[in-house]
C-alpha positions in Angstrom: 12.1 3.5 -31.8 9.9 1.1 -33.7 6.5 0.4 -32.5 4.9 -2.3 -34.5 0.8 -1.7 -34.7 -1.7 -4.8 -34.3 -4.7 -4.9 -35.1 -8.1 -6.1 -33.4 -11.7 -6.2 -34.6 -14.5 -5.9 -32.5 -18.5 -6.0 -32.4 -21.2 -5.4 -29.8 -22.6 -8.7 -29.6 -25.4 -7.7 -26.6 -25.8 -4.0 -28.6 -24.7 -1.7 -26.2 -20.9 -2.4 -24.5 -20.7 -2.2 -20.5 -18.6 0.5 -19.3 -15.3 0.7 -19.9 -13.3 -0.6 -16.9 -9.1 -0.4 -16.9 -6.6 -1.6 -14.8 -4.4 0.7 -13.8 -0.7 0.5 -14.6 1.7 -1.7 -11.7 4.1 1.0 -12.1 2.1 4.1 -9.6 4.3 6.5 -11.7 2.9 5.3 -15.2 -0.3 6.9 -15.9 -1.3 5.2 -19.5 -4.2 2.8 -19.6 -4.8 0.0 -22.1 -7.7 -1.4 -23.1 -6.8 -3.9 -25.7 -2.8 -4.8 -24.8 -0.6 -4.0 -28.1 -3.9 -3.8 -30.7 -5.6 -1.0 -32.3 -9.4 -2.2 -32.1 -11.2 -1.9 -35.0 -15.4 -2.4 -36.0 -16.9 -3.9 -39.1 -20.4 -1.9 -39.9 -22.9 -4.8 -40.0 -25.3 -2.4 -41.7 -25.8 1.3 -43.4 -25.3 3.9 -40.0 -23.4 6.5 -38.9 -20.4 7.1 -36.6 -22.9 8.7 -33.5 -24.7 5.0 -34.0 -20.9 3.3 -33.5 -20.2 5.6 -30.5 -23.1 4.8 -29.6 -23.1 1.1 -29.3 -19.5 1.0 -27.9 -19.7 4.0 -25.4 -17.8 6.5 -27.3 -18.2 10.4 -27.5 -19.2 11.4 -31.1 -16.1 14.2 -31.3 -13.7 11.4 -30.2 -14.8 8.7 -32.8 -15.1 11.7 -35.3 -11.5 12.8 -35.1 -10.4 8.7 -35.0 -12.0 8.0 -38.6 -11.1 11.5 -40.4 -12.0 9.9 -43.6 -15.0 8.3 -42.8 -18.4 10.2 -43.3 -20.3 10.4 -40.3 -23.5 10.1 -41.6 -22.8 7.5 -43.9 -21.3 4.6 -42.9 -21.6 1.9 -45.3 -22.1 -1.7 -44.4 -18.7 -3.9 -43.8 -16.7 -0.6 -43.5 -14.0 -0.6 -41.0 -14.3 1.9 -38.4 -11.5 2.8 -35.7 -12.1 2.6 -32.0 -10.6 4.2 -29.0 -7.7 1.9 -26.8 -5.2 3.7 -24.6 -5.8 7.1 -22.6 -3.6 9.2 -20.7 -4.9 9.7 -17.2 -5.5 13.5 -16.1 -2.8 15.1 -13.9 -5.8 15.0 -11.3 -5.4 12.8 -7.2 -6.4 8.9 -8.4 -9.7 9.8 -6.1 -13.3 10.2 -6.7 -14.2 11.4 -10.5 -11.9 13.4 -12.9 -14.2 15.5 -15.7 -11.5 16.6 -18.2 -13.8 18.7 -20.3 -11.1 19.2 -23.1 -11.9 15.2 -24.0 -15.5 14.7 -23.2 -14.2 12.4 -20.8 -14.6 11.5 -17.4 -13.1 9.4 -15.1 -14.2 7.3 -11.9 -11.5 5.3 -9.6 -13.4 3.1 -7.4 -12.2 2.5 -4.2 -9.7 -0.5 -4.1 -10.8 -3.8 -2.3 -8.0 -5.6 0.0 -6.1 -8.3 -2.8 -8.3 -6.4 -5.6 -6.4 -4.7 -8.5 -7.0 -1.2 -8.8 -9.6 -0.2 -11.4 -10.8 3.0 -13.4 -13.6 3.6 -15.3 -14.1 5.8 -18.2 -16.9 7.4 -19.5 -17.9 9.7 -22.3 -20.0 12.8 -21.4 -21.1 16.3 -23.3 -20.0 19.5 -21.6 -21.3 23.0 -21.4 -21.5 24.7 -24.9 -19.4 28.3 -25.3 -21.7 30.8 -24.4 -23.0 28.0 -21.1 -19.3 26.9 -20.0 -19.4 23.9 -17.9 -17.2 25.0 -14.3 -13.3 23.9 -13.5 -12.2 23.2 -10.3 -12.7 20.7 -7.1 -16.2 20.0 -6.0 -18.3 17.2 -4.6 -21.2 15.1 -4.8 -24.0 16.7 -2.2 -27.3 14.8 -3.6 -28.5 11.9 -5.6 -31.9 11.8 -7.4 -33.3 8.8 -9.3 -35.7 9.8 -11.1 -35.6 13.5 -11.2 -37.9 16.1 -12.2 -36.3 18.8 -14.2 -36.7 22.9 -13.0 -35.6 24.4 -15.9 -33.9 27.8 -14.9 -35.6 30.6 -15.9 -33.2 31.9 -18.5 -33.3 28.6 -19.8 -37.0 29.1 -20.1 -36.5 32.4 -22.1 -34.0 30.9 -24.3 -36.2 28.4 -25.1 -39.1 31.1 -25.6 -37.3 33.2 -28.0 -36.1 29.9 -30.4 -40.1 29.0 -30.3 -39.5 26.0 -27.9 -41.2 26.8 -24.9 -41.0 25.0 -21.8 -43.1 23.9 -19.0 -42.0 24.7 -15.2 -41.3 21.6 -14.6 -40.5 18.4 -17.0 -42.0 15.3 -15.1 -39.7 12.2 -15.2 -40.1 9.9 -18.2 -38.9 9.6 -21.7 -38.4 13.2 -22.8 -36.6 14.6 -19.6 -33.7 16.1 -20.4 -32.2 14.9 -16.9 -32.7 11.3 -17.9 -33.4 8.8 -15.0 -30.7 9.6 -12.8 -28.6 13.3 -11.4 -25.9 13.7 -9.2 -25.8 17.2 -7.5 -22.6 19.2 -7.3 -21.5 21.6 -4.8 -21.2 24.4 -7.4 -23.1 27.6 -7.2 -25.4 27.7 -10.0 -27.1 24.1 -10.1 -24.6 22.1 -12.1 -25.5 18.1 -12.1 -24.0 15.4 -13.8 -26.7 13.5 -15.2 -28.4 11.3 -17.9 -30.1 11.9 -21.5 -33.6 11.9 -23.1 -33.9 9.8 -26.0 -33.9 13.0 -28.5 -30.4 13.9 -27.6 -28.5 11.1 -27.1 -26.5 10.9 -29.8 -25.2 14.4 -28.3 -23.2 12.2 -25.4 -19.3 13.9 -26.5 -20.5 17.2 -27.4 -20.7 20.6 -26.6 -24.3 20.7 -26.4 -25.5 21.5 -22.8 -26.0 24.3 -20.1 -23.5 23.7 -18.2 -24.5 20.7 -17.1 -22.4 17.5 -17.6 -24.8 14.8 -19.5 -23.8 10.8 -20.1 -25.3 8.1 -21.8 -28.0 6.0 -19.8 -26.2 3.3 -18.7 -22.8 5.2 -18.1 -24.6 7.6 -15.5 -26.9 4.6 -13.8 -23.6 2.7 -13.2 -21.6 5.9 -11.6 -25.0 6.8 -9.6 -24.8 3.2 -8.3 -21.0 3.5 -7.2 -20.1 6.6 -5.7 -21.4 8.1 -2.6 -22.6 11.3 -1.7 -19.2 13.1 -0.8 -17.1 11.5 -3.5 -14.4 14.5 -4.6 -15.2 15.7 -8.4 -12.2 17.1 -10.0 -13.3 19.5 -13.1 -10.2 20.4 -15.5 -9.3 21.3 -18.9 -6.8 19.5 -20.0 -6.4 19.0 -23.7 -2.8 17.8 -23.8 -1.8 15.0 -21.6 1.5 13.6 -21.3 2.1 10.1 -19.5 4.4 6.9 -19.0 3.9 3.3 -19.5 6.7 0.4 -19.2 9.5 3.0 -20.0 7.8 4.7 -22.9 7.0 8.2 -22.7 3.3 9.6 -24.5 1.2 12.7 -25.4 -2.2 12.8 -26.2 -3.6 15.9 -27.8 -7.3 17.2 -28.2 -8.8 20.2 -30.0 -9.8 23.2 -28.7 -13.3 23.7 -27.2 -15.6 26.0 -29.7 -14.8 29.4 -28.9 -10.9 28.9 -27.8 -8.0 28.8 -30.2 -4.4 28.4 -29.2 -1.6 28.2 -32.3 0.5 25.3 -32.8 3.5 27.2 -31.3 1.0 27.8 -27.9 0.3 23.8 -28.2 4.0 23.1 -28.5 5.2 25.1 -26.0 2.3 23.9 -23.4 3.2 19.6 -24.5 7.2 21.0 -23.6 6.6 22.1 -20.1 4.8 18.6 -19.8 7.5 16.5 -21.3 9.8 18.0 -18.9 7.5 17.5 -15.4 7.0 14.0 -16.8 10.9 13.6 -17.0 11.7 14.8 -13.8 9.2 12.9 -12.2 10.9 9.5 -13.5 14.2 8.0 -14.3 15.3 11.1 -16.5 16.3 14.6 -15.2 16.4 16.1 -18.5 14.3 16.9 -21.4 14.6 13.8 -23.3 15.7 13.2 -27.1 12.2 13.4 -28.1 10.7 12.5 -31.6 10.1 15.8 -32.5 8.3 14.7 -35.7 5.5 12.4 -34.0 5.1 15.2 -31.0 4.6 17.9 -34.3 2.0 14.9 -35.8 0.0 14.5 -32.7 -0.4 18.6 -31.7 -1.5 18.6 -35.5 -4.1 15.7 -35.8 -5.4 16.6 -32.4 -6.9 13.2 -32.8 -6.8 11.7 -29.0 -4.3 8.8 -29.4 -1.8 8.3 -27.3 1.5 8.6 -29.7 4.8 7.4 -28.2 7.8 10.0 -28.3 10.6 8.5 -26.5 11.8 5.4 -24.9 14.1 5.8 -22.0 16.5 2.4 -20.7 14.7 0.2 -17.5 15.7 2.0 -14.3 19.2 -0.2 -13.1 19.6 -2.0 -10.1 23.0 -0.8 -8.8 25.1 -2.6 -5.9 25.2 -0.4 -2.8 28.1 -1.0 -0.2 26.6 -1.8 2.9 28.2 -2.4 6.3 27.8 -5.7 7.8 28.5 -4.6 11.6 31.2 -3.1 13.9 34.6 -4.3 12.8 33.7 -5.4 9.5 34.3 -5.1 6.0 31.0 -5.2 4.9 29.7 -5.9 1.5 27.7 -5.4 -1.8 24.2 -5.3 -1.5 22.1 -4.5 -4.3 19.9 -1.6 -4.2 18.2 1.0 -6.7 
């Protein structure tokens, strides 16, 4: 199978990009999204900055532009060097409802409800996660509150933590610049006090990270456009999910991620889990096998762990076969075509 690469580059005119809205495949059983239709986007530096600064302006988690540009520095990005951007994602095996959080990408995901004649939408956004000895929760929760404008309790072992590294902290971080919590949280019904919720101006380049307590933390914009959309009671899926496998127009992909700090699975584990996949995905389509699979780009992409969607195997157009049908007592009936 030979995929021929394009490429596109791209700038933030207005600074900061909006929030990164896809249409969802026509076919309900695909489940890869495309940003920029047969391209690879790409980003000219217009000055001396780092990768954080490109994720930065175009939305992205620092770990995912990180492992798209292995051989560019990330603190020195020199002017008029290319850099590589993110364009498809496999959608988490996760109900097309409410928000996904797959914590193995940094990424979470938001389907809007659909409006009658509308095409159905999803929104992506990068977020940090819980770091290894503070692991963000799995599972299905909700949304129970929204705050604009929060204050911030810190929890009392936070407080010590804090103590100990010579940081300490108030008991209670008014709104403003420097809150942690940023200008907007949305409650989940967790036990422990987990939110989703913005970024102070100190750690924002941490948006993509394992760098939280738990807590799931998203660039300014990204969490004042989800706080404006979904209701209190929207479902929150949480999973971990760092191998995806998906379809789109006959095409089958995987998309492999790293471990999180603290976990480490061999490339036989990896293998073995992207297999089991493969073969679901098959027998959920046309093919009720395990297909003749490029064994060399599924070895590649469980070895660069990079995030891109790599195509393994192409399978024929489902045919449109003629089914006899009777025409009525007495008759001969005929072909009709049917799947």
């Amino acid at each position: 199978m030979k995929i021929t690469k394009l490429f596109v580059l791209l700038s933030a005119i207005s600074g900061i990009a909006n929030a990164t809205t896809y249409t969802l495949p026509e076919n309900s059983g695909d489940s890869v999204i495309t940003q920029f239709h047969d391209d690879v986007p790409l980003t000219r530096a217009e000055q001396n900055e780092t990768l954080p600064d490109v994720a930065r302006r175009f939305l992205l988690g620092q770990t995912e532009i990180v492992r798209l540009n292995p051989d560019v520095d990330r603190w020195q990005v020199k002017k008029d060097q290319i850099v590589r951007l993110s364009n498809r994602r496999i959608l988490p095996d996760t109900p097309h409802e409410g928000i996904t959080l797959n914590i193995a990408e940094y990424r979470m995901y938001y389907y809007p409800p659909t409006q009658k004649g509308a095409v159905p939408q999803v929104m992506s956004f990068a977020h940090g996660i819980g770091r290894q000895d503070w692991k963000t929760p799995l599972g299905k929760t909700s949304i129970v509150q929204k705050v604009k404008d929060p204050a911030w309790h810190p929890p009392e072992s936070i407080r010590r933590e804090h103590a100990a590294n010579g940081d300490p902290l108030p008991a209670v971080v008014s709104p403003g610049p420097h809150n942690p919590l940023g200008a907007y949280m949305l409650h989940l019904a967790v036990p422990g006090g987990y939110l989703i919720h913005g970024t102070d101006i100190d750690k924002i380049y941490g948006i993509g990270m394992q760098i939280t307590h738990g807590c799931v933390r998203m660039y300014p914009e990204d969490i004042e456009a989800l706080y404006n959309s979904v209701p209190v009671g929207t479902p929150v899926y949480m999973v971990k999910q760092p191998i995806k496998v998906g379809w789109l127009d006959n095409t089958l992909y995987i998309e492999a991620h790293p471990d999180l700090e603290g976990e480490e699975t061999t490339l036989e584990q990896k293998l073995d889990v992207a297999l089991k996949l493969i073969q679901k995905a098959a027998s959920d389509g046309a093919a009720q096998n395990l297909p003749e699979i490029d064994q060399t780009a599924l070895k590649q992409a469980l070895i660069a762990l990079d995030g891109n969607p790599v195509a393994l195997y192409q399978r024929l157009p489902q045919q449109v076969l003629p089914v006899w049908l009777p025409t009525g007592h007495g008759s001969k009936g005929g072909y009709y075509h049917g799947v």
